[in-house]
C-alpha positions in Angstrom: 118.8 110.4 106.0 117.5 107.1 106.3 116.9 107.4 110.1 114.9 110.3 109.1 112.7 108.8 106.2 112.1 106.2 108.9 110.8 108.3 111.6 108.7 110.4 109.2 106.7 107.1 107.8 106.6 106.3 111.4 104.2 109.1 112.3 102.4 108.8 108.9 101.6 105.1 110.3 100.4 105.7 113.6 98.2 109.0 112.8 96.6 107.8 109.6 93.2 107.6 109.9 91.2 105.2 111.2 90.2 102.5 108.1 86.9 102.4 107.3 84.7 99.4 106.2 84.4 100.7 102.6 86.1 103.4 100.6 82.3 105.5 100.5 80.0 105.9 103.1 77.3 108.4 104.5 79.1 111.2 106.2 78.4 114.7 107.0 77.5 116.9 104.4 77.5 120.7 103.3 76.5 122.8 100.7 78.2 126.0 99.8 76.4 129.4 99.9 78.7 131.4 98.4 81.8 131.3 95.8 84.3 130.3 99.1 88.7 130.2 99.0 89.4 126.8 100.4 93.0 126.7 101.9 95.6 124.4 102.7 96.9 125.4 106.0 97.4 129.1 105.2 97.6 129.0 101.4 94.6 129.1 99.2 94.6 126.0 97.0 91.0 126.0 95.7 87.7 127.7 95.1 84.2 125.9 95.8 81.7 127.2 93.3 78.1 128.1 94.9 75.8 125.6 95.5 78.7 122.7 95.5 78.7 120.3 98.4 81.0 118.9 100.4 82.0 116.3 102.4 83.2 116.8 105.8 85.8 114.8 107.3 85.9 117.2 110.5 85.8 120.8 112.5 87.7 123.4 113.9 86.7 126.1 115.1 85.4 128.4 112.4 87.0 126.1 109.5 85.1 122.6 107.9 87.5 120.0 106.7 87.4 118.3 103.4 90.0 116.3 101.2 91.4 117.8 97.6 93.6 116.0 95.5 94.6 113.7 98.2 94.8 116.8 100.7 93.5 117.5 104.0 91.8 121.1 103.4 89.7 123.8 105.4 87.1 126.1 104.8 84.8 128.5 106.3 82.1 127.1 108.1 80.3 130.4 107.4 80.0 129.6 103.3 78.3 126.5 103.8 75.2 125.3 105.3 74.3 121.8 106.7 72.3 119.4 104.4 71.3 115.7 104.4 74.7 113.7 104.8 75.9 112.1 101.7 77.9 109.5 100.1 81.8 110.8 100.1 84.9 109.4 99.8 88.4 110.0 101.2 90.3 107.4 100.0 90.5 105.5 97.0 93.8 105.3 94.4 95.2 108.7 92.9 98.1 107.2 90.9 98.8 109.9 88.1 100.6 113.1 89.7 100.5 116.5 87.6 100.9 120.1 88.0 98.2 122.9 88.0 100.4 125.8 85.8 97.3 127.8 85.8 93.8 128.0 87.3 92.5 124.9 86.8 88.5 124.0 86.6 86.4 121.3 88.1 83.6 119.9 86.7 81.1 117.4 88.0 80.8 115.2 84.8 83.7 114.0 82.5 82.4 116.3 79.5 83.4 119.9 80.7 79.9 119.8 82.1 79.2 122.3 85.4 82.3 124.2 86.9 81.8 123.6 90.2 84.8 125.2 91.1 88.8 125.4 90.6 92.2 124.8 91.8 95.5 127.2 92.0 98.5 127.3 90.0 101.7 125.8 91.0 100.1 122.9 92.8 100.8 119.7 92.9 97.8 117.3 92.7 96.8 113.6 92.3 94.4 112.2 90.1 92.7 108.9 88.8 93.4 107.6 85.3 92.6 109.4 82.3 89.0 108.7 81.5 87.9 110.2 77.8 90.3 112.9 78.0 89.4 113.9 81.5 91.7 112.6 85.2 88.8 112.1 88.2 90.1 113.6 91.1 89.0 114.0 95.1 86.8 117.4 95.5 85.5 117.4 98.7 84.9 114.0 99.1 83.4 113.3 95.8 84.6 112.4 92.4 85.0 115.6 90.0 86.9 115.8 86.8 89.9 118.0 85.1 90.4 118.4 81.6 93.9 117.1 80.8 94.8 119.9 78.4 94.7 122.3 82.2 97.1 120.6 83.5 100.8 119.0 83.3 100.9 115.2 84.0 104.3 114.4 86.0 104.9 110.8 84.6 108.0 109.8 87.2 109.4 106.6 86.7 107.7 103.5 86.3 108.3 100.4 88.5 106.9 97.6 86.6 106.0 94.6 89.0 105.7 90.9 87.8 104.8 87.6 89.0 104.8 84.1 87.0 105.2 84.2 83.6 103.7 81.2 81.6 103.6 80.0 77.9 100.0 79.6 78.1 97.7 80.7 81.0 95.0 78.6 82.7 93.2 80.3 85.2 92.4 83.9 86.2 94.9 84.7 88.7 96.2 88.3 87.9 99.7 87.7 88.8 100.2 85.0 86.1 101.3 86.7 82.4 101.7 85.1 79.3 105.3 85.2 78.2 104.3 86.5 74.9 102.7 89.4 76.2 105.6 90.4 78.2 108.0 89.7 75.5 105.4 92.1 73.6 105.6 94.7 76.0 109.7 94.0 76.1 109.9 95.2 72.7 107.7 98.2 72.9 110.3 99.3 75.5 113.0 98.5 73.6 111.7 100.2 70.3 110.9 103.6 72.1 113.9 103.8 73.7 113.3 103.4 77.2 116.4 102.6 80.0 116.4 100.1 82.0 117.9 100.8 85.9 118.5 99.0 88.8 117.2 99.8 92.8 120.4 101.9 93.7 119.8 104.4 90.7 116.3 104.4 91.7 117.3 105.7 95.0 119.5 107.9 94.0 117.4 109.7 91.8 114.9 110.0 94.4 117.1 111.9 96.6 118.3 114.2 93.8 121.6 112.2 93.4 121.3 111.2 90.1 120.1 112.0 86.7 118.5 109.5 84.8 117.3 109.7 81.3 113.2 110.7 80.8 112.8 107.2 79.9 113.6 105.6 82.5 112.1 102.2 84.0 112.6 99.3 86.9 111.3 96.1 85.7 110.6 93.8 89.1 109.7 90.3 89.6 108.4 88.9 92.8 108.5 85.7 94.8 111.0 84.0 92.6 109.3 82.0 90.1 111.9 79.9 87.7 109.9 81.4 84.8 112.2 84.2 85.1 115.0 82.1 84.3 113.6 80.1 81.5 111.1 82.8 79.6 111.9 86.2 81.6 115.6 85.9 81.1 116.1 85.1 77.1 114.3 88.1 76.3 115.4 90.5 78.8 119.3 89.2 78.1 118.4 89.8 74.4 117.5 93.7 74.5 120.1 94.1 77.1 117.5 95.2 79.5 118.4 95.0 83.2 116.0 93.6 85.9 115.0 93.2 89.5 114.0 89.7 91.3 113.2 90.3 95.2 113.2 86.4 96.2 111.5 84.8 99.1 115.1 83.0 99.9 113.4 79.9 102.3 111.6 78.9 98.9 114.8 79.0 96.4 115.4 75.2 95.0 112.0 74.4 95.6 110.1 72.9 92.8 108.9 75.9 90.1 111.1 78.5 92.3 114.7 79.7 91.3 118.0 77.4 92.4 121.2 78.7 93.8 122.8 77.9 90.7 120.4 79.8 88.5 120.6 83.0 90.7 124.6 82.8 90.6 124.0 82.3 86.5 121.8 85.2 86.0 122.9 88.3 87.8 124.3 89.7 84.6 120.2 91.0 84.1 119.0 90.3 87.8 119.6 92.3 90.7 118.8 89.8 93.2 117.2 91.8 96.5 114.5 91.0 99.6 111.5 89.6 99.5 111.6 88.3 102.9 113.0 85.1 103.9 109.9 83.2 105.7 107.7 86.1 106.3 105.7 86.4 102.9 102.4 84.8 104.8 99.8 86.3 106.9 99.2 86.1 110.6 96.0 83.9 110.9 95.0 84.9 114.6 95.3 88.7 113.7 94.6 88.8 109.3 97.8 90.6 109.0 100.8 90.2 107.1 103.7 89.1 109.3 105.6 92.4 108.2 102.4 94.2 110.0 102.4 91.9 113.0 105.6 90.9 113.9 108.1 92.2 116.4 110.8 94.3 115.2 113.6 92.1 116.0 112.1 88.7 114.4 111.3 91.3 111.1 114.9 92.1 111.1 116.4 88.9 111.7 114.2 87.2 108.9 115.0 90.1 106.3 119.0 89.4 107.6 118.4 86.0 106.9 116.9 86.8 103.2 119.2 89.0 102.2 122.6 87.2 104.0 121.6 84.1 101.8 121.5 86.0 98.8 124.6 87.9 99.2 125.8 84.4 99.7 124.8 82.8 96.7 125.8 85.3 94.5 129.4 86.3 96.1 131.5 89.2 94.6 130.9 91.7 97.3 126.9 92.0 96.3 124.7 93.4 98.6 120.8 93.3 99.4 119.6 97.0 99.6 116.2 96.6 98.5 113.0 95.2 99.7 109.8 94.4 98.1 106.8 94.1 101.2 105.0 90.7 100.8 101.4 91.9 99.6 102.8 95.4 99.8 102.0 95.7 103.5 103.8 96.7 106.1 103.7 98.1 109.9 105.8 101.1 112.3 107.8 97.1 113.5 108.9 97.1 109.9 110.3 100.5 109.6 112.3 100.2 112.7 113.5 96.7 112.0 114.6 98.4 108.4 116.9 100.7 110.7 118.6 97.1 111.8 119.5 96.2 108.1 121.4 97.2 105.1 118.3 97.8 102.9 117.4 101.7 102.1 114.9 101.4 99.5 111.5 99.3 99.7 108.3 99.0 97.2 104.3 98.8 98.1 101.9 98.0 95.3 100.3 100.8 95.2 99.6 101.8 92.2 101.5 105.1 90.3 105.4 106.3 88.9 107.9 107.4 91.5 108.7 110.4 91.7 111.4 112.7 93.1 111.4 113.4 96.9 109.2 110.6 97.5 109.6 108.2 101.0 112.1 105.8 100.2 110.7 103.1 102.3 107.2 103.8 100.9 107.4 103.3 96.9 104.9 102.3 94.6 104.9 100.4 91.5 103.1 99.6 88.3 101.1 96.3 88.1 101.1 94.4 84.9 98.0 91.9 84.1 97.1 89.9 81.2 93.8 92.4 80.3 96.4 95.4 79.9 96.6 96.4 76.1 100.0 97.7 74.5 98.3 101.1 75.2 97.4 100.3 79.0 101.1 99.4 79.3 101.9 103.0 77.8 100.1 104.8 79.6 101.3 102.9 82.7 104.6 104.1 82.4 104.1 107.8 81.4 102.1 107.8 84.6 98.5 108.0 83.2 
């Protein structure tokens, strides 16, 4: 299975698309001449109302391409006539996930203003966050809107990722929190009754393995800050939460990072796993990560190193199975090097819940910042 999940990210990597320098620019442009079925390989999926444009991506033969909800799409080039090219976008973050159970509008403004078309039932589509009771979404390569009472929000389960925690924050770097807002957002979990898990029930419920209750949540640290032994800890010890710490293992007994002893101490909350041993840096001759540059056997032998020292330290048969990619990066080297270790579950950044069926090796998580209100943090992890 994991060979599998390997080679299937593999060919996601190499024929992506081409990056662009921004995530809008001028592309080709259509506008459509009639009320036209848009379809996703054979299955309609969507409606364009007349007089909607679109942006094209590319052609075949009788069929323009556009994106929906994150999709690759075709319609007929016989609908649609050529006009000025336009702003469009393609990419952009679609973090919330929900269901179409019925035929499901589009407008172009977030007040139910023109219909400019609609999706199928029983689809699955990804959206922005909820802005005034409306989720923006890709429509042809521009930003449209659905009302949130049309459709059924899949909220997954949250990976919550954290940095540095400090008693009183100086600065504005957004992976610093102060330790009474996370001790805030501690007891909201606690009070409505959300479960903590660890990386293996993660993957397990991914692949269907497991049932875990509706509130369900992974809190994660990165880097290995020794904030998460002197304010992370206490707090999460005290509501008997559980926790995950991927550790950059050549930094461990360094000054303001985790000791040996500490980790040993603490893995009664912590599930110590990979953050790379000396590969969280960037390549300076190419401006890629080293997980995006190197060669597959120096990947592998630093993420044996990381997770050999931690399985060290902490003794009683533990074992590293999870990775966390520095700056949430990663290249086809990495997923073969993956096949060379023990780990079978690893985290992006990218923002949005996890959901069942998802790539293993490709998962994203929730970032928590200091502007986040208890009601950001909410809505974070019911996936809106």
């Amino acid at each position: 299975m994991k060979r599998f999940v390997i080679y299937t990210l593999l060919l996601l990597l190499v024929f992506a698309p081409m990056p662009t320098t921004s995530d809008a620019a001028v592309v080709p442009t259509v506008k459509i001449t009639e009320t036209t079925p848009v379809f996703y390989k054979a299955d309609k999926v969507a409606v364009f109302s007349k007089g909607t444009t679109a942006s094209i991506t590319k052609e075949s033969g009788k069929f323009y391409h556009t994106v929906i909800a994150g999709e690759d799409v075709k319609f007929s080039k016989q609908r649609a006539k050529t006009v000025k090219s336009s702003f469009g976008s393609f990419k952009g973050a679609y973090p919330v996930k929900a269901e179409t159970k019925k035929p499901v509008k589009i407008y172009n403004t977030p007040n139910a203003g023109k219909e400019i078309g609609h999706i199928q039932p029983n689809l699955t589509i990804h959206m922005q966050r909820e802005q005034r009771g409306f989720y923006p979404i890709n429509f042809g390569g521009k930003t449209a809107y659905v009302n949130k009472k049309d459709i059924i929000v899949d909220a997954g389960i949250p990976v919550l990722m954290y940095h540095d925690l400090v008693k009183t924050k100086v600065g504005d770097n957004v992976s610093v929190l102060e330790v009474d807002k996370f001790a805030e957002q501690m007891a909201y979990l606690k009070k409505n009754g959300w479960t903590t898990i660890t990386p293996r029930q993660m993957e397990l419920w991914v692949d269907g393995k497991l049932k875990l209750p509706k509130k369900s949540v992974l809190i994660t640290f990165d880097d290995g800050y020794d904030s998460t032994i002197d304010l992370a800890y206490p707090i999460l010890k005290r509501h008997g939460f559980k926790a995950t710490s991927f550790l950059i293992t050549s930094r461990i007994d360094r000054p303001g990072m985790v000791s040996s002893e500490h980790i040993s101490e603490t893995a009664d909350v912590f599930s110590y796993q990979n953050h790379t041993h000396a590969y969280h840096m960037f390549n300076s001759m190419t401006g890629l990560s080293y997980l995006q540059s190197e060669s597959r056997f120096s990947i592998a032998s630093d993420l044996e190193e990381a997770s050999e020292q931690i399985e060290k330290i902490i003794g009683n048969g533990h074992k590293v199975t999870a990775l966390a990619y520095p700056y949430g990066k990663y290249g086809p080297q990495t997923l073969l090097a993956l096949q060379d270790t023990d780990i079978s579950i690893a985290f992006t950044i990218n923002e949005g819940n996890v959901h069942q069926g998802d790539h293993l090796l490709d998962l994203n998580r929730q970032r928590v910042h200091s502007d986040m209100t208890v009601q950001d943090f909410a809505n974070k992890l019911n996936g809106m």
